[in-house]
Residue, then its C-alpha position, 0 to 999 in steps of 0.5 A: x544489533x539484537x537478534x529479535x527475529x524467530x527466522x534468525x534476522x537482525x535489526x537494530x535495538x533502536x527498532x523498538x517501536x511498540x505498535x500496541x502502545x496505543x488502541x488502533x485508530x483509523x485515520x480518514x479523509x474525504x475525496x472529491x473526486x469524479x469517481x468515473x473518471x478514476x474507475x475509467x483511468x484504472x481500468x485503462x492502466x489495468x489494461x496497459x499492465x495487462x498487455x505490458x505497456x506500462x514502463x516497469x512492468x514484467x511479464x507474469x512470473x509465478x515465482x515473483x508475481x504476489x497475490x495471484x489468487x486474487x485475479x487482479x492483474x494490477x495487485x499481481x503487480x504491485x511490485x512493478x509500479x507505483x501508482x502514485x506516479x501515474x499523472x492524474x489529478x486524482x492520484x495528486x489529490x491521493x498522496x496528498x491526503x495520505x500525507x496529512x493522515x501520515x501527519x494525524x497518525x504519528x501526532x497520535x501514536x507520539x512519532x517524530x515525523x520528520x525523523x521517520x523519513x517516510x516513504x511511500x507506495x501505492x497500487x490499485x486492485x480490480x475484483x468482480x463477481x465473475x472472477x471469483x476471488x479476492x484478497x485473504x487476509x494478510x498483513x503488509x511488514x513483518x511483525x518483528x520489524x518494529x517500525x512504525x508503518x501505515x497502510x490504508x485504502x482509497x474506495x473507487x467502488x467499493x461501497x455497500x451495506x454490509x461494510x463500512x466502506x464509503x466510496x471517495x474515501x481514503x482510510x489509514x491505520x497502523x500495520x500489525x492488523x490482518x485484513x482481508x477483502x470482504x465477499x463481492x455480490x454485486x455488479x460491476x468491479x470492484x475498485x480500491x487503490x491501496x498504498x503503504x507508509x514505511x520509514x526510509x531506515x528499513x529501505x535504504x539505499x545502501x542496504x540495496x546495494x549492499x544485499x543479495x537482491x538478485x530475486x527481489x529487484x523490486x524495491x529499487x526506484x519504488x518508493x517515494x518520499x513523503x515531503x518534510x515538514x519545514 
């Protein structure tokens, strides 16, 4: 073990991954998926998690609620479901499109992708004019964690001309990049449904049990594999 956190935390010097080696790339596919349909279905799930229906799902809590400023119920949330688990042909289609850009991105960055075990978890963002507010920038894994790791987007409505946003798409990139929510002026909400492609060694089952994990319950029955490539 080395110490390669400023905060003091140890990782692995196998964890050595250099995120920079190669320029950032997006990676993007083509949905087609009848996009009122999706934005009826999230705006039901957004209301089941808003009156706590949905399993997992607490009531709000200031201390463990994230991105509260953004006035999105569902990204509140984001720690209590996944939504790669909500039984809709569209989210089918999703994951199996994150799979194969998963697939491109570590062809590209040079990654063994079966060795990476790779887990995944998604959730989905409802933002409008009238509320106000939106997703400041940020990223999505500590940047002394050197793991390789993927983030992206799939654009329900969050299509316009100032933004190369296109709607029935599903981008990805490495993590490492802070992004934010660009200014909503239009009518109607705005819709995404986001999700993050991690390895199974910065989230195993043992460390769980084995950490002070108390505050943070989270990550227990959250994430889920990505299939092997046989």
């Amino acid at each position: 073990m080395k110490d390669n956190d400023e905060d003091g935390a140890n990782f692995p010097e196998s964890w050595d991954f250099d995120r920079d080696s190669k320029p950032q790339k997006f990676f993007e596919r083509f949905l087609d998926n009848d996009l009122d349909y999706v934005s009826d279905r999230l705006k039901l799930e957004y209301s089941r998690i808003e009156k706590l229906e949905m399993h997992g799902i607490l009531p709000h809590d200031d201390d463990k609620d994230i991105f509260t400023y953004s006035k999105s119920l569902s990204t509140h949330k984001s720690r209590e479901y996944n939504a790669f688990q909500m039984y809709y042909p569209f989210m089918h289609e999703l994951f199996s499109a994150v799979v194969d850009m998963t697939r491109e991105a570590c062809e590209y960055y040079e990654i063994d992708y079966n060795s990476e075990q790779w887990m995944a978890q998604a959730w989905f963002n409802i933002n409008s004019r009238e509320k106000g507010a939106k997703l400041e920038w940020h990223d999505h894994l500590d940047k002394n964690i050197k793991v390789p790791a993927f983030h992206g987007y799939y654009s329900v409505n969050a299509e316009m001309k100032v933004n190369d946003n296109k709607n029935n798409r599903a981008v990805m990139s490495m993590v490492g990049y802070q992004h934010a929510m660009g200014p909503w002026e239009w009518e109607g909400e705005r819709i995404t449904i986001a999700y993050d492609v991690i390895p199974l060694k910065i989230m195993t089952q043992e460390a769980f049990l084995d950490a002070d994990m108390k505050d943070e319950p989270f990550w227990e029955q959250h994430y889920f594999p990505l299939p092997k490539i046989y």
